[in-house]
C-alpha positions as CSV (number, residue, x, y, z in Angstrom):
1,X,-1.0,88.2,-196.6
2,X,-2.8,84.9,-194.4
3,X,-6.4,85.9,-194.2
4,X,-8.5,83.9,-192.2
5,X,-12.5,84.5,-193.3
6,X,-14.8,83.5,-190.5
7,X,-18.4,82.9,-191.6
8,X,-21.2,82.5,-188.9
9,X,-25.1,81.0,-189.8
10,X,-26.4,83.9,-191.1
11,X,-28.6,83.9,-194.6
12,X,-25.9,86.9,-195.3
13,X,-23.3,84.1,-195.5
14,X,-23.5,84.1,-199.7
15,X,-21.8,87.0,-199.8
16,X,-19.0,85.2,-198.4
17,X,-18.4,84.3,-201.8
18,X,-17.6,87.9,-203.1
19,X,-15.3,88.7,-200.5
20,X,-13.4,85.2,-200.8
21,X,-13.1,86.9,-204.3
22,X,-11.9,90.1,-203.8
23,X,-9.4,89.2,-201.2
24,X,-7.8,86.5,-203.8
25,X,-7.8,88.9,-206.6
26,X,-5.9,91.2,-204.3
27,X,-2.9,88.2,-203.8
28,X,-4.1,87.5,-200.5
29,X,-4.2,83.8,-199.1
30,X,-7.8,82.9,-197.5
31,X,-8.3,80.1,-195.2
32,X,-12.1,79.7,-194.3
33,X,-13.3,78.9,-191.1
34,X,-17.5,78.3,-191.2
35,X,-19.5,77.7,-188.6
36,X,-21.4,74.7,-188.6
37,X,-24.7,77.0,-188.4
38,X,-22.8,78.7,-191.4
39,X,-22.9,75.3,-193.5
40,X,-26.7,75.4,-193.4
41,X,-26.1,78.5,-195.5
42,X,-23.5,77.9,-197.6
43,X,-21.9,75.0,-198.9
44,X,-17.7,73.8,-197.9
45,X,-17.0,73.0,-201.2
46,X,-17.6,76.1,-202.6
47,X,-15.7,77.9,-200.0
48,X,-13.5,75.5,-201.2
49,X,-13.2,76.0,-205.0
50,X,-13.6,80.1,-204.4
51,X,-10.4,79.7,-201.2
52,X,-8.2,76.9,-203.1
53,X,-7.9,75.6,-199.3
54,X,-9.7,73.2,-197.7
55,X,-12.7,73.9,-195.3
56,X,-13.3,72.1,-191.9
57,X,-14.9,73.6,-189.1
58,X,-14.6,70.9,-187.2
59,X,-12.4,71.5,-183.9
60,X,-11.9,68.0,-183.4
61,X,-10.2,66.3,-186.5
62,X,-6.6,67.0,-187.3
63,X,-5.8,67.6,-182.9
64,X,-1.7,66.5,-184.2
65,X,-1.9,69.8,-186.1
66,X,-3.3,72.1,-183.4
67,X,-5.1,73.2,-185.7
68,X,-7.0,76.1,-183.8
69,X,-3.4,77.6,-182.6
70,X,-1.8,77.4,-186.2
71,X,-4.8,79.3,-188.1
72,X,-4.6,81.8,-185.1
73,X,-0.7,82.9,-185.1
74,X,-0.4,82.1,-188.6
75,X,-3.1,84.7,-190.1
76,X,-2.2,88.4,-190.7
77,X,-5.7,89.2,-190.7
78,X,-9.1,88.0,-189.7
79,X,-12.7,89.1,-191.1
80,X,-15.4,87.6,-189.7
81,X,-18.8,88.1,-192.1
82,X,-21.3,87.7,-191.5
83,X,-21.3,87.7,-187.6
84,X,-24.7,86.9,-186.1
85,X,-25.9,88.4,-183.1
86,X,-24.9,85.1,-180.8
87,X,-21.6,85.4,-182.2
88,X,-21.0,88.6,-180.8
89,X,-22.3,87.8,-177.7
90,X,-20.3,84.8,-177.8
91,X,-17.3,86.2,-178.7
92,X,-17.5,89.1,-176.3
93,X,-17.6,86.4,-173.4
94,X,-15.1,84.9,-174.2
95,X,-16.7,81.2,-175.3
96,X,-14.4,79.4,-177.4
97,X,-15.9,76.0,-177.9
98,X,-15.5,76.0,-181.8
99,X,-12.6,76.6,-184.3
100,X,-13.2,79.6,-185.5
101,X,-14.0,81.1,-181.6
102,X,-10.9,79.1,-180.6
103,X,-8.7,80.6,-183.7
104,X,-9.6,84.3,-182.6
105,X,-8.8,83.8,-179.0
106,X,-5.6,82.6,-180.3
107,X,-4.7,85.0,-182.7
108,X,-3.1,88.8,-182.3
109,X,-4.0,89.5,-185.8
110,X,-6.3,92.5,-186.3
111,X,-9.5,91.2,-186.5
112,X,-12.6,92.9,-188.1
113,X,-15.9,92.2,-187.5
114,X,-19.1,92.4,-189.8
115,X,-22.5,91.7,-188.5
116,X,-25.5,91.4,-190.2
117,X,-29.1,90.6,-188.1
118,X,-32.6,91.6,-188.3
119,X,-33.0,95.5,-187.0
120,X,-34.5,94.5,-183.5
121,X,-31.4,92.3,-183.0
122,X,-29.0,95.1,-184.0
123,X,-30.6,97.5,-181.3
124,X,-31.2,95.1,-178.1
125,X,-29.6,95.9,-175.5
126,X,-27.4,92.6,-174.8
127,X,-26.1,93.5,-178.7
128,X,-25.1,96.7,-177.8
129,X,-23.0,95.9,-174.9
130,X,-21.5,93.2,-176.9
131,X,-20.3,95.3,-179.3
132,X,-19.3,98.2,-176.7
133,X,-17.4,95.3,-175.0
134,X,-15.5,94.0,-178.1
135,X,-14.8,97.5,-179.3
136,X,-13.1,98.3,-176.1
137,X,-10.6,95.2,-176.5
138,X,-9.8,96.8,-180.0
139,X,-11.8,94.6,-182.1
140,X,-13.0,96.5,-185.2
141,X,-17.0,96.1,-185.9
142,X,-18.7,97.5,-188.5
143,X,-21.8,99.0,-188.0
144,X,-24.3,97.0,-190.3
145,X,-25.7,99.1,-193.5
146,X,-29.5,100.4,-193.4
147,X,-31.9,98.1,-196.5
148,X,-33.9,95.3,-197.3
149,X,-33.6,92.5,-194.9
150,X,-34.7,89.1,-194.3
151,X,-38.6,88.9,-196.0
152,X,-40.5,92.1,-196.2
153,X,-38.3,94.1,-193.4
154,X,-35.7,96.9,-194.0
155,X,-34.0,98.9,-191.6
156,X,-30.3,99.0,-190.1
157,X,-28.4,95.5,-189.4
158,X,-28.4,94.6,-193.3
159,X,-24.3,93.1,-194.0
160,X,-22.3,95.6,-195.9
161,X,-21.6,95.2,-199.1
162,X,-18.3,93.3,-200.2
163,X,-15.9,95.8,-201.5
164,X,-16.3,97.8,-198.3
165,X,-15.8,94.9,-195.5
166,X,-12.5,93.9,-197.8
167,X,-11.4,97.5,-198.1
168,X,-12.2,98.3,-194.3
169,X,-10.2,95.0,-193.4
170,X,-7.1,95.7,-195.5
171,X,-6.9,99.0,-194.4
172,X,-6.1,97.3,-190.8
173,X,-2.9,96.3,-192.5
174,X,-2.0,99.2,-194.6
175,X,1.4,99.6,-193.3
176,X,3.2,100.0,-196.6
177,X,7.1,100.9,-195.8
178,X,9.1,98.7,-199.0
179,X,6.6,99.4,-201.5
180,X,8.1,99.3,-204.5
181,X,11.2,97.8,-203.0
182,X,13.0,94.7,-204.8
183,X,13.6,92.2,-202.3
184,X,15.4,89.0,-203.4
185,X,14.5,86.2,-200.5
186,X,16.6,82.5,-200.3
187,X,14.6,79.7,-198.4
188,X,14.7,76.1,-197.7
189,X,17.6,73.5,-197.8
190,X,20.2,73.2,-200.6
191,X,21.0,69.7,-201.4
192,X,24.0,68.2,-203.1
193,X,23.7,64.7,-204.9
194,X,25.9,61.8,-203.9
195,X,24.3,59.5,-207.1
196,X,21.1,59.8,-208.7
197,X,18.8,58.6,-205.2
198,X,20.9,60.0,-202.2
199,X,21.7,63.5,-201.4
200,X,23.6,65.7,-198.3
201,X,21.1,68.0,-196.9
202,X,19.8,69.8,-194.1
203,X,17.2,70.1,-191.6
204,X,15.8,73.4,-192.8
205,X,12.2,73.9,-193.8
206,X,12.2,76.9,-195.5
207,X,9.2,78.4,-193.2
208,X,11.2,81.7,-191.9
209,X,12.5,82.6,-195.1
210,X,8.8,81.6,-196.3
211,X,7.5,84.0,-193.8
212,X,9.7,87.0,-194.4
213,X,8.6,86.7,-198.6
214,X,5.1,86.8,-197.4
215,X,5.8,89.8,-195.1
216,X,7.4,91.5,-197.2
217,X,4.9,91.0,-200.1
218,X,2.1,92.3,-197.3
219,X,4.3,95.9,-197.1
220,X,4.2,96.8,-200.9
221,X,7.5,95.0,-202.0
222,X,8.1,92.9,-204.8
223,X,9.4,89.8,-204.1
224,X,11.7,87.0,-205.6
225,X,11.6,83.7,-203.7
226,X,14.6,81.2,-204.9
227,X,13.0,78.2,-202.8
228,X,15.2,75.2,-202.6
229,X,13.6,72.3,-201.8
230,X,10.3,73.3,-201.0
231,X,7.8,71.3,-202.7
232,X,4.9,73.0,-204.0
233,X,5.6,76.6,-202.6
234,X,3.3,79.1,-203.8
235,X,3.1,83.1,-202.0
236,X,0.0,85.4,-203.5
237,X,2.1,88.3,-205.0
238,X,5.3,86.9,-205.1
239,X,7.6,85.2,-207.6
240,X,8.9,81.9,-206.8
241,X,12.3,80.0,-208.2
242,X,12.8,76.6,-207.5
243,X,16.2,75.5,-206.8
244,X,17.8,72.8,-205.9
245,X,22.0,72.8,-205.1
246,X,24.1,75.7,-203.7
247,X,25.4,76.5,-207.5
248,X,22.5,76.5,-208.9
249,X,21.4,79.1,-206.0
250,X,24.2,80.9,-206.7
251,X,23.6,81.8,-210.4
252,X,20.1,82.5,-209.5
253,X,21.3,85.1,-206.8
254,X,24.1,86.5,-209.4
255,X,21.4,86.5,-212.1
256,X,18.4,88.8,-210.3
257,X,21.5,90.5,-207.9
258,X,21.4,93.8,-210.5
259,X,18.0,95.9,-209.6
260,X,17.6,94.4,-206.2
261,X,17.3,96.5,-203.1
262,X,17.5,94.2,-200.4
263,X,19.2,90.6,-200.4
264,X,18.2,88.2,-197.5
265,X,20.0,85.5,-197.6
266,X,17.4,82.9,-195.1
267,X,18.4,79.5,-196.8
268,X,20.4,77.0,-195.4
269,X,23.1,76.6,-197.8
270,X,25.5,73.3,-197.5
271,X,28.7,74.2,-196.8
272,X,29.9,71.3,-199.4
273,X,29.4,69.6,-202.0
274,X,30.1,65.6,-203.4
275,X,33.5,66.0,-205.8
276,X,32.7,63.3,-207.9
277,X,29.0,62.6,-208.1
278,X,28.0,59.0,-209.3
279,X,26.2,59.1,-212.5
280,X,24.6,55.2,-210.9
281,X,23.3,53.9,-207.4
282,X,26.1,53.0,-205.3
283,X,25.8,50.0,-203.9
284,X,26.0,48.5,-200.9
285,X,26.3,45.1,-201.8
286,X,29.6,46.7,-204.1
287,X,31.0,49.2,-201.4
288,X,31.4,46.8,-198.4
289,X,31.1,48.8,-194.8
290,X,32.5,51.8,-195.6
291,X,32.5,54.5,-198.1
292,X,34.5,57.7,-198.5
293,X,33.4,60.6,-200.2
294,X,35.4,63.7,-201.1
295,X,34.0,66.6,-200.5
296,X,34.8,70.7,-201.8
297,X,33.3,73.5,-200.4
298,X,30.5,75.3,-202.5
299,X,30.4,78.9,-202.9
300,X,29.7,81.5,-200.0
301,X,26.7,83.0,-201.7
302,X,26.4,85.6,-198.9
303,X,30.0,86.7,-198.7
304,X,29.7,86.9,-202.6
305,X,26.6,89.6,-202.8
306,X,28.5,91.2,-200.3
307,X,31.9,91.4,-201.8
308,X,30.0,92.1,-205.2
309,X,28.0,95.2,-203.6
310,X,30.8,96.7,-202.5
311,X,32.9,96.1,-206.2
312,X,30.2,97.4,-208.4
313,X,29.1,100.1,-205.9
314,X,25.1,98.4,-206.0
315,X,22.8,99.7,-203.5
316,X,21.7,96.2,-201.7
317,X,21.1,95.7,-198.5
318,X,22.3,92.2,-197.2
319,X,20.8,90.0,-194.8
320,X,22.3,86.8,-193.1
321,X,21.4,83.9,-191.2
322,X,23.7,82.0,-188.9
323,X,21.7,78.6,-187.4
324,X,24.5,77.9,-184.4
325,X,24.5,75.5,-181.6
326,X,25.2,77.8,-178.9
327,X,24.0,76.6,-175.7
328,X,23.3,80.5,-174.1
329,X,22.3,83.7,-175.3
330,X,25.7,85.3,-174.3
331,X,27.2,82.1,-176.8
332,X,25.1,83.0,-179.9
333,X,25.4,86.6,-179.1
334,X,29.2,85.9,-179.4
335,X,28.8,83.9,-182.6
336,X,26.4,86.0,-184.2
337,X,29.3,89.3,-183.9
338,X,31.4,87.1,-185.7
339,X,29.4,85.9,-188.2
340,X,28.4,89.5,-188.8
341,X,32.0,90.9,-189.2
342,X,32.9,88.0,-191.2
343,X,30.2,87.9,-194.0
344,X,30.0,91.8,-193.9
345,X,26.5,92.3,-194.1
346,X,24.0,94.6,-193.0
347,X,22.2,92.6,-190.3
348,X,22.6,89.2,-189.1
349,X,19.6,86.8,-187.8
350,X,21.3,84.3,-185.7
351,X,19.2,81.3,-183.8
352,X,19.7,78.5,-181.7
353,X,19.5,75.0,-183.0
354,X,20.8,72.7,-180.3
355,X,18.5,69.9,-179.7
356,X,16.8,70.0,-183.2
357,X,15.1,73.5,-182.4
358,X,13.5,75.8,-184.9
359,X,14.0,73.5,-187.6
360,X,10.3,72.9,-188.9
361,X,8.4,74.7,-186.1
362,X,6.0,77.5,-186.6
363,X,8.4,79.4,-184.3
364,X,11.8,81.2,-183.5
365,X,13.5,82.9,-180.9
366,X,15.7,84.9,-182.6
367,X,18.7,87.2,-182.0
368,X,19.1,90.1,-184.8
369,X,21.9,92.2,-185.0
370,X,22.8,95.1,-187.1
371,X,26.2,96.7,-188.2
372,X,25.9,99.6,-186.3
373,X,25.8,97.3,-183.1
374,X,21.5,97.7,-182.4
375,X,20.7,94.2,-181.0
376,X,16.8,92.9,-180.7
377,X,15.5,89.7,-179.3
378,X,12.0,88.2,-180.7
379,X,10.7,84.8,-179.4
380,X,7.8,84.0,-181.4
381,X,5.7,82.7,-184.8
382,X,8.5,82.7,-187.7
383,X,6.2,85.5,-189.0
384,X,6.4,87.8,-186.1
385,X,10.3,87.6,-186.6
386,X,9.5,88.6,-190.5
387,X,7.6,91.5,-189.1
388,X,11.2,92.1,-187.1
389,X,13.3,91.9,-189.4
390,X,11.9,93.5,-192.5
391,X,11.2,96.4,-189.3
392,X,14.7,96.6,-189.5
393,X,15.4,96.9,-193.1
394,X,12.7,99.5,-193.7
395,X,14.7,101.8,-191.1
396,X,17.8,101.2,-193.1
């Protein structure tokens, strides 16, 4: 799961540290997003060391990104502790002039709130309807614990204590309906050599199939990720299997088949492969204008689950994806049927790439189709079509 920890300038911000902890140690991913008040407090490169991401609070540096929209739509959760008592107010109006007030505005991620102030703070009226206010918009806020405070002062408005922010957060997202379940998960772009520097490949980025493992990781499943192509992936809680061509995804997938309870199938396979691959550079200096290159088809690694499913009676259930250049809803609608009857599988996630779209985005717009004929349309972040789809499979 994304967590996104939001720490404001309060001398409560150390404890930071544990809950960074505790949520790593759980197989969660942590992205911090201080404050700059919250820097006087505690330093960026420990939140960096503790987060294994880097830290920047700054709204204004890496604008190409959006930055502010990604961390929002992106995170599955969002904790913000300590919160100060002008955060609260500040979040309750609305006021968004910083990342991490910019990222919650942005996000639909359940957010929980920790504050921690002195006890006259906690109690003052303007605090009190801040809280009321942000309670009624279904933000969680934990009342502070009663102790020692700041100097010689105790009373309420003291931050509670790590283990119970953490378990009071993840219990926002305890919906739990594949755990236990084996989920095998293709992602990325196969690619096939031509010699030993160029390649036939694909567009695909790997993020939907990306998304599902991480969904699927968030609701108790155990995961296998055979990532083609996609340098560097790591998912908390998940086991990840580089691959690179379409046979060597195909004996991966015939390897881990046995034991596995649902097959999704999210990579974009090529459809062929170089017959005779050059053991040397070609060059062009040698080959003139032209060059012609046989190609055979690789294996149908879908259509092979499938057909093995049904042979050695294995209870899988099979996902596919169909990337087609439709045009209109009613076209990929059309596409997506066929695709469905002709792969046999369970459910079908088609999408529409004219133009270059979805292909490296954060988002999808997404038709899903089941065999029993239930359609569903989701237009969104690639994980809110994860959320759809593994939906889906836990009603199967």
């Amino acid at each position: 799961m994304r967590v996104v920890l939001g720490i404001t300038g309060g001398i409560a911000a150390y404890k930071a540290t544990s809950i960074i902890r505790l949520l790593i140690e759980a197989g969660h991913e942590v992205k911090v997003v201080p404050t700059q008040n919250a820097l006087r407090f505690i330093g960026a490169t420990t939140l960096e060391a503790l987060s294994h991401n880097s830290v920047d609070p700054d709204l204004y540096t890496d604008v190409e990104s959006v930055k502010h929209v990604e961390l929002g739509q992106s995170a599955d959760l969002i904790i913000v502790a300590p919160a100060t008592a002008s955060f609260l107010a500040r979040y309750a109006a609305g006021i968004a002039d910083d990342l991490l007030g910019n990222v919650l505005l942005t996000s639909r991620a359940p957010v929980l709130v920790a504050p921690a102030m002195h006890t006259e703070m906690w109690t003052n009226a303007a605090t009190v309807a801040n809280v009321e206010t942000l309670r009624s918009r279904g933000i969680n806020v934990l009342n502070p614990d009663s102790g020692r405070l700041t100097g010689k002062d105790s009373g309420a408005g003291r931050l509670p204590e790590p283990e119970a922010i953490v378990e009071a957060a993840l219990a926002l997202t305890s919906v739990r309906d594949l755990s236990g379940k084996r989920i095998l998960v293709t992602a990325g772009g196969t690619r096939e050599a031509i010699d030993p520097v160029r390649f036939i490949g694909n567009h695909s980025s790997g993020k939907q199939g990306v998304a599902i493992a991480r969904e699927a990781v968030s609701r108790g499943a155990r995961v296998t990720v055979l990532a083609a192509n996609i340098e560097g992936l790591q998912i908390s809680g998940a086991t990840v299997i580089a691959t690179d061509t379409a046979i060597e995804m195909e004996r991966q997938v015939n390897h881990l088949l046995q034991g596995t309870d649902v097959f999704i199938s999210a990579a974009a396979v090529s459809d062929f492969r170089v017959a005779e691959v050059s053991a040397t550079k070609l060059k062009r200096s040698q080959l003139g204008d032209q060059i012609n290159l046989r190609l055979i088809a690789n294996p149908d690694i879908l259509a092979g689950v499938v057909s093995r499913v049904r042979e050695e009676g294995l209870d899988v259930r099979t996902v596919g994806f169909a990337a087609e250049t439709a045009g209109t809803q009613w076209a990929l609608a059309e596409l997506a049927k066929a695709k469905l009857g002709s792969k046999g599988c369970d459910v079908i996630v088609a999408n529409d790439v004219s133009g270059s779209a979805v292909f490296g985005s954060e988002h999808n717009d997404a038709l899903i189709i089941t065999k029993d004929g239930e359609q569903k349309r989701i237009a969104g972040t690639k994980t809110a079509v994860a959320s759809v789809v593994l939906d889906i499979l836990a009603e199967l």
